[in-house]
C-alpha positions as CSV (number, residue, x, y, z in Angstrom):
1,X,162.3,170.3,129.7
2,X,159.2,169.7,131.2
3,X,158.8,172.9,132.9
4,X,159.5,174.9,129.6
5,X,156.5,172.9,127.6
6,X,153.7,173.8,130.7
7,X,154.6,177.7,130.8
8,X,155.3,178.8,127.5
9,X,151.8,179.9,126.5
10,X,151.7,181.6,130.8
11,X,152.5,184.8,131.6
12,X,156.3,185.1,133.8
13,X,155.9,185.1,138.0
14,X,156.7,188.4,139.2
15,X,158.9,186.6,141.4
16,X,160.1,182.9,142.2
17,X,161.5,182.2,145.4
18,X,163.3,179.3,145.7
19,X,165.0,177.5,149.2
20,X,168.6,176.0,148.9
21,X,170.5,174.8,151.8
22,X,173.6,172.2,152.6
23,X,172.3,168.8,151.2
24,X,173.6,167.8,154.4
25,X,171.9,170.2,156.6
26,X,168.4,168.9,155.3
27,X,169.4,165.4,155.1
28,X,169.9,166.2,159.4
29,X,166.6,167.8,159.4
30,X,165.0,165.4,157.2
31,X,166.1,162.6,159.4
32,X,165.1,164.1,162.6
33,X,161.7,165.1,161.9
34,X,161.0,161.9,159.7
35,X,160.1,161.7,156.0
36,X,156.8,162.4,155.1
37,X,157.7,160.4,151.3
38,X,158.7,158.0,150.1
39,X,161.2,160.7,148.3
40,X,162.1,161.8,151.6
41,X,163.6,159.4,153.0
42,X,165.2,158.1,150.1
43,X,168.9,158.2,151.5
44,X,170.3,160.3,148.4
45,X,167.2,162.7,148.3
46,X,169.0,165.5,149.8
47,X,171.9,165.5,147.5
48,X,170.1,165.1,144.7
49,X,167.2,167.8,145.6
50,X,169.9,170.0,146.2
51,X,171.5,169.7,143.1
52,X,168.0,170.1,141.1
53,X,167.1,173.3,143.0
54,X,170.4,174.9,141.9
55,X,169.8,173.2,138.2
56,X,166.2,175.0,138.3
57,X,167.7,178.2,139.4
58,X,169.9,178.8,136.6
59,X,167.4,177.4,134.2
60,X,164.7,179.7,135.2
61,X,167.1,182.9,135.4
62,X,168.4,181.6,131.3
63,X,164.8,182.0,130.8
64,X,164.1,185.3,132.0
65,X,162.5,185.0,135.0
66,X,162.6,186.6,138.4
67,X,164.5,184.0,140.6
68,X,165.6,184.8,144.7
69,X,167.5,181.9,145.6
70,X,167.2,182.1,149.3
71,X,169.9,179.5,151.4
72,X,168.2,178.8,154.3
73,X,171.0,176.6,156.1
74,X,171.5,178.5,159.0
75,X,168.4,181.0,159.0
76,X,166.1,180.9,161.3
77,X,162.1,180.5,159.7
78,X,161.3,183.9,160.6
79,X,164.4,185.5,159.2
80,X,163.5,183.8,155.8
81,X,159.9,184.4,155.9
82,X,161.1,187.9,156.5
83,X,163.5,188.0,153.7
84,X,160.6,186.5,151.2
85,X,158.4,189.8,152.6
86,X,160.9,192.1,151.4
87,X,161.7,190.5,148.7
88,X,157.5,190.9,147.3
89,X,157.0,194.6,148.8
90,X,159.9,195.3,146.6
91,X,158.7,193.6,143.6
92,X,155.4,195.1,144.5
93,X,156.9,198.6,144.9
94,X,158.4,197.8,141.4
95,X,155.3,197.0,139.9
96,X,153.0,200.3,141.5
97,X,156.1,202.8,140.4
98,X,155.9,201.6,136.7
């Protein structure tokens, strides 16, 4: 994979934070704001995105990283971006205790 041959010789994130959400739900969202790719408005993009980010979840967690899947289907932005803050004071915290 790809991803593995580029960070092998980096250090780890403290933390990855990754967005899921109901292929379907973006595929709305997608459609209503208008694609700004050609990858976007590709009419399977969602599904397939969807299933990629869940792929790249599990792969980077196998691999020892630090992964927060977030689902932001129903969240409003500023209850995510809020949930991303906590997330790094607490990895920060972490880091400052050790």
């Amino acid at each position: 994979m790809a991803l593995h041959f580029w960070h092998t010789r980096l250090p780890l994130p403290d933390l990855s934070v990754i967005l899921t959400g109901d292929a379907g739900v973006i595929d709305a969202r997608l459609r209503a704001r208008g694609g700004h790719s050609r990858f976007e408005r590709a009419a399977d993009n969602s599904e397939m995105e969807t299933g990629l980010y869940v792929h790249a979840v599990v792969d980077l967690e196998q691999r020892g990283w630090a992964v927060a899947a977030l689902d932001a289907t129903t969240d409003p932005p500023e209850t995510i971006a809020a949930a991303i803050v906590s997330l790094i004071r607490h990895v920060l915290t972490e880091k400052s205790a050790a």
